[in-house]
N, C-alpha and C positions, 0 to 999 in steps of 0.2 A: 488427442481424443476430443469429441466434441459433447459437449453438456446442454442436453435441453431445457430452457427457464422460459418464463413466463416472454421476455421479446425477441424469443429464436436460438438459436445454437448458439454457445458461446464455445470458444475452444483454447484445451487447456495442454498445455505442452507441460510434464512431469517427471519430475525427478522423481525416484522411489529409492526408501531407503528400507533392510534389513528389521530392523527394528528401530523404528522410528521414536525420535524423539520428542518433535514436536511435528504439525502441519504450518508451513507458514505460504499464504498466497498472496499475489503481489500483481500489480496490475500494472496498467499503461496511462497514460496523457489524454487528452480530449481526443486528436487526432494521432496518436502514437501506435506503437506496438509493442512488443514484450522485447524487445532486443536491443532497448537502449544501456548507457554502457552503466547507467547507476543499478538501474535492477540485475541487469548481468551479475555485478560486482555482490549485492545483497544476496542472488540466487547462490553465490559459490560460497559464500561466508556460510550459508544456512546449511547447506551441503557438507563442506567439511565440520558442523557442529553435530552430524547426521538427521538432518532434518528430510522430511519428505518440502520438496519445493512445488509448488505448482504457478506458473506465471498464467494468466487467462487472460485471452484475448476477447472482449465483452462482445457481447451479440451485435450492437452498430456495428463494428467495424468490422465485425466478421460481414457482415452483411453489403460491407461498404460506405458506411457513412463515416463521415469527420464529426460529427457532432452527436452526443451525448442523447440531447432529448430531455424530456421527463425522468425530475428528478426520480423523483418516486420510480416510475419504472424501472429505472438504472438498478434501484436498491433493492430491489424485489427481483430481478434478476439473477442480482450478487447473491443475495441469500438462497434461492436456487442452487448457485452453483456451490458455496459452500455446504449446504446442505449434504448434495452427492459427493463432495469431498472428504466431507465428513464418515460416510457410510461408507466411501470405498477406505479408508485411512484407518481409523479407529477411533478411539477415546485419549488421543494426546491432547498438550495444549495448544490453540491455535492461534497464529499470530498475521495479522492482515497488515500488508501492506501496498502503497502505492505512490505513483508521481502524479502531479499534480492534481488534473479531475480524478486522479483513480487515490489520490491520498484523500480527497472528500471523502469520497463513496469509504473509503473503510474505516473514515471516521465516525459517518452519519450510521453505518451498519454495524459499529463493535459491537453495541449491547445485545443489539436482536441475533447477532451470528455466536456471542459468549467468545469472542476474543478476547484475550490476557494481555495483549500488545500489541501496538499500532506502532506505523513506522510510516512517517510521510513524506516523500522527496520532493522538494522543491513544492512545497505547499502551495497555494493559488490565495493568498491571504486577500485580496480583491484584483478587480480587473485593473490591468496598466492607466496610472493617471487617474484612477477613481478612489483615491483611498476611503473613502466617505461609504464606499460599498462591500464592507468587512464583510466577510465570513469566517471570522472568528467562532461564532456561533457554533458551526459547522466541527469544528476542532473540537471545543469543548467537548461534542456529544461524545466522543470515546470513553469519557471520565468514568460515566457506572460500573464499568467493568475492565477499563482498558487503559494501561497508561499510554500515552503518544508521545512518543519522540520525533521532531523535526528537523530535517537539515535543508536547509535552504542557502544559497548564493547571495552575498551579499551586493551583487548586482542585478539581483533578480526585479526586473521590472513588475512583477506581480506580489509585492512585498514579502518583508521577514515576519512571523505572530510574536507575541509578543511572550517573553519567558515565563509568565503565568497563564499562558493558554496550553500549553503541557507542561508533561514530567520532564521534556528535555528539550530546549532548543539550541538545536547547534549551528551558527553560520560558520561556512565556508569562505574563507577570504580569496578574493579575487574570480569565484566561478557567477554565470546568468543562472534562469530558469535551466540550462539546458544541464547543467550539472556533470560537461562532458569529458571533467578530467579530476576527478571528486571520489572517484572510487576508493583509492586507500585510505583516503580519513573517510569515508565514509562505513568501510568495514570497521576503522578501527574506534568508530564511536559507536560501532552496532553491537558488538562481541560481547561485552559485559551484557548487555541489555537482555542477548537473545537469548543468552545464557542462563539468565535469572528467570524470563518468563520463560523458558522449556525446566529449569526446577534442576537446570546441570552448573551449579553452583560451585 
């Protein structure tokens, strides 16, 4: 289904569950889509915890662009689209996640969307070769309301943050940014977590 925001349709491919436990939505890369294999593996974890999933494909690229744009834009978007998530789902907790540019965007948007939990794959901790151009900053903003957990490749040419810039960082040994064989330590450092923030303890 497609969701209208403030820079166009954005479209959200969704799982629905019976009686939902939590909403958790989870995004894509700068130039990516919703079908890569870390969020796959995070959409099925959430699934068997009974979670409503929604993976959203952000309005650039629905639109056809590779590039992101204004920040700002991007975030006022995303809150858009949580918003009608929100109305169509109910009063569970919600928990945002995403890879790289899209683990930004639901850092920088915990507070104002009232997520309980972030989840960042393959975090974008600066550009390749610029370590001096942190966005660290960007991590932190979850803190008000959101704990973040990151799992990052320890070959990841856009760096690892650092273990007091979340509640959790987890490297993976021997995977890149692409994270394209990471799934089952990736579910199995997700489980506890999602578990706690949906309150199924």
């Amino acid at each position: 289904m497609d969701i209208e925001t403030i820079a166009g349709p954005a479209r959200i491919h969704l799982d629905t569950a019976t009686d939902p436990a939590f909403l958790l939505v989870l995004t894509h890369g700068a130039g990516g889509g919703v079908d890569s294999s870390d969020l796959l593996a995070v959409r099925s974890l959430a699934r068997d915890l009974g979670g409503v999933v929604a993976r959203v494909l952000q309005p650039y690229r629905v639109a056809g662009g590779r590039a992101p744009g204004s920040a700002t834009r991007q975030d006022a978007a995303w809150l858009d689209v949580i918003t009608a998530l929100r109305e169509r789902v109910g009063d569970v907790p919600l928990i945002q996640g995403g890879r790289s540019n899209g683990a930004r965007v639901v850092c920088r948007t915990a507070a104002g969307a009232g997520a309980t939990g972030v989840i960042c794959l393959a975090y974008p901790l600066h550009p390749p070769g610029k370590p001096e151009k942190s966005r660290a900053d960007e991590l932190r903003a979850a803190r008000p309301t959101a704990e973040a957990v990151v799992l990052n490749g320890d070959r990841d040419p856009f760096g690892i943050p650092d273990a007091t810039d979340a509640a959790l960082v987890h490297v993976l040994s021997g995977e890149t940014h692409a994270l394209k064989k990471a799934g089952p330590e990736i579910v199995a450092v997700l489980e506890p977590w999602l578990r706690r923030w949906s309150g199924q303890h």
